[in-house]
N, C-alpha and C positions, 0 to 999 in steps of 0.2 A: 606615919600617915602621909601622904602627899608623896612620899618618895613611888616611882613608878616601879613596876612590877615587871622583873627582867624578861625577857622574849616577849612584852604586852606593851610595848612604846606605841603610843597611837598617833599616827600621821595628821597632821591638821591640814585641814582642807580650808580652800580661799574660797571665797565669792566669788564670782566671774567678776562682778563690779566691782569687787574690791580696788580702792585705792581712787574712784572716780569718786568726784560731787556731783551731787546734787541738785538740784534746785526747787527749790521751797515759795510758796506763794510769794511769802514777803522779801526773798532774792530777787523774785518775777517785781515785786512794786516796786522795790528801793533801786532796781537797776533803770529799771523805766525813770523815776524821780532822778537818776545822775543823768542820764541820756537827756531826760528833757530842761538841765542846769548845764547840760556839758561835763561839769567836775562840780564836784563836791571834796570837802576835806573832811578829816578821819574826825574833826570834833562837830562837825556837821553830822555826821553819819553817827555821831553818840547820840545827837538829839533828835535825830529821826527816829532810833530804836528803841529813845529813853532808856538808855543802859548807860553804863560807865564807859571811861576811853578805853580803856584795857578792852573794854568787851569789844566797841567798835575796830579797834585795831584788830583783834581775832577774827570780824564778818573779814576787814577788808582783806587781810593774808590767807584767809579761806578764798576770797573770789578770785583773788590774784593767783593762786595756786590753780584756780580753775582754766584760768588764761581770761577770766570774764571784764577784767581789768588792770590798768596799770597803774601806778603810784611813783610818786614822786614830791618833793621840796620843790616849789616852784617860785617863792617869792622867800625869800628872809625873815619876814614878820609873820607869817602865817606857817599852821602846821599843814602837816603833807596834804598834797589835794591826790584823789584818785578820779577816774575817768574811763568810759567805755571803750576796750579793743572793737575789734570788727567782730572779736567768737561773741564777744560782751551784749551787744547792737543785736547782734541774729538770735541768740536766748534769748534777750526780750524782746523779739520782732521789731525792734526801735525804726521808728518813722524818720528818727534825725541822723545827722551824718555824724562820723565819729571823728569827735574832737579832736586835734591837732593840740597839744599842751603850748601854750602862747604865754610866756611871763609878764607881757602887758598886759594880757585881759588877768590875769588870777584875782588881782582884787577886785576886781568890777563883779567877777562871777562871783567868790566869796560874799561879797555884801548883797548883790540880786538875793543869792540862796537864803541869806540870813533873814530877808525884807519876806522871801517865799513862806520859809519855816514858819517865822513870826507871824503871817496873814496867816496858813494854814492852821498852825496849831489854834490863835486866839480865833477864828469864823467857828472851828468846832468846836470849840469848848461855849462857845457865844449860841451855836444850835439845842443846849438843853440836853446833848446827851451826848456824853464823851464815847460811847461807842460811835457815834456816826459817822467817822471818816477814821481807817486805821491812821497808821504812822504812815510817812512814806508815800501816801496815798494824796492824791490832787484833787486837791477843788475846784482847781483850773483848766481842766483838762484840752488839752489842742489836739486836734484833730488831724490826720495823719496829712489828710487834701489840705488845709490852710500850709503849710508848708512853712511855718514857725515857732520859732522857740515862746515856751512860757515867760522867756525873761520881758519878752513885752509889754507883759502886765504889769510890770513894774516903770514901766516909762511912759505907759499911754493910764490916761484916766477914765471918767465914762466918757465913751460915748468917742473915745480916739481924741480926746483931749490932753496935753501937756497937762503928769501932774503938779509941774513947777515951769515957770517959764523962765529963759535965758535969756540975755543981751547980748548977744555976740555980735 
């Protein structure tokens, strides 16, 4: 049974798309979400999808194979950070310019992201209804014309207020 039937070998036929990706809504959110952090890291991107590392390691080697982004170890303490190419920016129409991988900024952007996550995940869960904002998806959304990063929000308070002030 299963052995094929001599002079009946049948030819497999490909897709035309075979071998290309995709993109999926929540490609389309979570690329928009790095583009407006700059980079994000692979244990960042576990708790965006609320999945395991293993799994966010598989989106980010799927998008990377896409060319939609690169990766890399940018700092010693922290795990790899990924970030938008230019093919990355143009699939999600991204409004921001594609990051430059910079080892000074990596933990200032790791901690913004985490301060993001943290707002974003506790505002929705604080809304009464955990469907109202997916993963991945902004609370905060800027606007293509203001010509700024969301990390903003995290350094201005209401109203363009310091939300801590310095002595320098």
């Amino acid at each position: 049974m299963g052995q094929p039937v001599m002079g009946r070998e049948r030819e497999q036929r490909h897709r035309r798309d075979s071998g290309s990706i995709k993109a999926t809504e929540r490609d389309f959110e979570l690329l928009g979400f790095v583009g407006e952090q700059y980079a994000v890291t692979v244990v960042q991107l576990g708790r965006l999808i609320e999945r395991r590392l293993d799994t966010a390691r598989s989106l980010r080697d799927r998008w990377k194979r896409a060319g939609w982004i690169d990766s890399a170890m940018l700092t010693t303490t922290a795990p790899s950070f990924l970030w938008l190419t230019g093919r990355g920016a143009r699939v999600r129409s991204s409004a921001f310019r594609v990051w430059q991988p910079n080892h000074g900024l990596a933990a200032h952007i790791q901690a913004v992201t985490d301060v993001r996550i943290h707002l974003e995940r506790a505002l929705r869960l604080g809304s009464g209804s955990a469907s109202a904002q997916s993963p991945g998806g902004s609370l905060f959304p800027v606007e293509a014309s203001e010509g700024i990063s969301p990390t903003v929000f995290c350094t201005q308070g209401v109203a363009g207020s310091p939300l801590r002030s310095s002595s320098r």
